[in-house]
N, C-alpha and C positions, 0 to 999 in steps of 0.2 A: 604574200608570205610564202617561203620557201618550206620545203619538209624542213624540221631540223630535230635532231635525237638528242634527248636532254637522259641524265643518269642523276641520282641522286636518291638518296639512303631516307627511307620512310621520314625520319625524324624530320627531314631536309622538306619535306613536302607541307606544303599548306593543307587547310583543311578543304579549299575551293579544288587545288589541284589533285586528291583524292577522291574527292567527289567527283572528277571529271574523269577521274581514270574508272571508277568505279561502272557510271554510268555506261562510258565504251564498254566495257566488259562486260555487264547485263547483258547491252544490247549485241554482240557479237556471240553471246554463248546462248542465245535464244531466250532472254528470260529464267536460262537455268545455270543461274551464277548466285552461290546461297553465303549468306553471312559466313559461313566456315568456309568457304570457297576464298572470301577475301581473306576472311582473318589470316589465311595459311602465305596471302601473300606479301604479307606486310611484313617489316620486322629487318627488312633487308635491303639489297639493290636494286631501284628500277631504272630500267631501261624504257622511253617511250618516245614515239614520234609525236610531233605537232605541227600541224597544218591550220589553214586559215579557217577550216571547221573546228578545231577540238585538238584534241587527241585520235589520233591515227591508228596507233600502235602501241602494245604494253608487254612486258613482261619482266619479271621478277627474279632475284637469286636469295635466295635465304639459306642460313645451314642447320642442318640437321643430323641428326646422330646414327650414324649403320655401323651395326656389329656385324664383323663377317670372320671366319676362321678364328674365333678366340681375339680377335683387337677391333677398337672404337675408330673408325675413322669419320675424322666431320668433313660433310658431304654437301656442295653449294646445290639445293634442289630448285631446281626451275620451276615456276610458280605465276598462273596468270599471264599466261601469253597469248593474244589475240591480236586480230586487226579487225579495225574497223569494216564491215561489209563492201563499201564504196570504196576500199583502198585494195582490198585483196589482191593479190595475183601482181604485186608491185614492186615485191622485192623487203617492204616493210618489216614482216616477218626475221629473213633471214637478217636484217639490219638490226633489229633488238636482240636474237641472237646470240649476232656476235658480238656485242657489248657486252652479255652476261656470260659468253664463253671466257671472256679476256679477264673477269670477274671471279670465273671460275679455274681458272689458270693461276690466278696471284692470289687465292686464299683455300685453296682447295685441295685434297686427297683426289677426289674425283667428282663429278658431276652426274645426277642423277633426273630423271624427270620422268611418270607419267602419260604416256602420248595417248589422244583421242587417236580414230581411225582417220582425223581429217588432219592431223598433226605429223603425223608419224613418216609422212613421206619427207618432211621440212627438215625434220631432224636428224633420220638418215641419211639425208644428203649432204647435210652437215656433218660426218662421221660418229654421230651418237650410234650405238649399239645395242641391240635388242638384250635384255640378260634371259641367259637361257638355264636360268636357273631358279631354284625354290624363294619365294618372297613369304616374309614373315613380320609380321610386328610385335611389341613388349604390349599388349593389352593391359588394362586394368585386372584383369584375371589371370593371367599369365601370358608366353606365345601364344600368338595366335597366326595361322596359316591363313596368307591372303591368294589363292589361289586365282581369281579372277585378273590380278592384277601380274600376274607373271607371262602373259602374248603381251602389256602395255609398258612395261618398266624399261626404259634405255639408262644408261652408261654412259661416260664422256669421259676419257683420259685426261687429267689435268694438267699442261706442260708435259706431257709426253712419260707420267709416271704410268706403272702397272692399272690395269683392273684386279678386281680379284675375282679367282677362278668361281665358276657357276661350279665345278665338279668337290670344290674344298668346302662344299658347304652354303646353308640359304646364307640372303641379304637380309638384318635383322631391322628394321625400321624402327624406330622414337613413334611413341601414340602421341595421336591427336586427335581432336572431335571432327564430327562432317565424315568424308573419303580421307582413308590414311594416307594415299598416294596420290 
């Protein structure tokens, strides 16, 4: 069997083939892949390779709510993207990608993502952009200032629309359980 990259929207997935993505994803995040980890990736696009092992490769777009300067823009956030250990360094990666960039082109304001410190060379190489500005979220209690998460938060221009300025003000994030970002 050849690689081959399949896409298709949570609903579209069996319950064998979530379980399969599931598992790569355990195992590629070391054991540290938490029921809110998945939840956050569900709901939306995935992008995943398959090989005559499994699943290869995975990753996600789903949207989510960012206030920035006074307006709501919905945001396709990257969600769940790993490779398999035995595939890494294959090009895998940059192939899911760019399935959920072209995802995030035809329904998207702009694209947003999270990067680990072992990610974050992938994505900048892919023109994703560091935000160099204030990250916040709607808490249950009100904002709440996520300052940890402003060295990890990238960017992605959607079809070549604007970003908005880091200096006009934070990026306001939608709460959710587990890690907000």
């Amino acid at each position: 069997m050849t690689d081959s990259l399949q896409m298709a929207h949570t609903y579209e997935l069996s319950h064998a083939e979530l379980a399969a993505i599931r598992v790569m994803l355990n195992a590629a995040f070391g054991g540290d892949f938490t029921h809110e980890d998945w939840d956050h990736g569900l709901g939306g696009v995935h992008a995943y390779v398959e090989d005559e092992h499994g699943i290869a490769a995975h990753g996600s777009v789903i949207m989510r709510r960012v206030s920035h300067a006074g307006r709501s823009y919905r945001v396709g956030y990257v969600e769940a993207v790993a490779v398999r250990a035995d595939r890494r360094r294959q090009g895998l990666g940059g192939w899911v990608m760019a399935a959920l960039e072209e995802v995030v082109d035809g329904a998207y304001a702009f694209g947003a993502l999270s990067a680990s410190d072992d990610g974050a060379e992938l994505y900048r190489a892919r023109g994703w952009q560091l935000w160099n500005g204030r990250i916040e979220a709607y808490g249950p209690d009100g904002v709440v200032h996520l300052p940890d998460e402003e060295d990890t938060t990238y960017l992605r221009p959607a079809a070549g629309r604007p970003l908005p300025a880091a200096d006009a003000g934070a990026l306001l994030f939608d709460w959710r359980d587990g890690d907000v970002l």
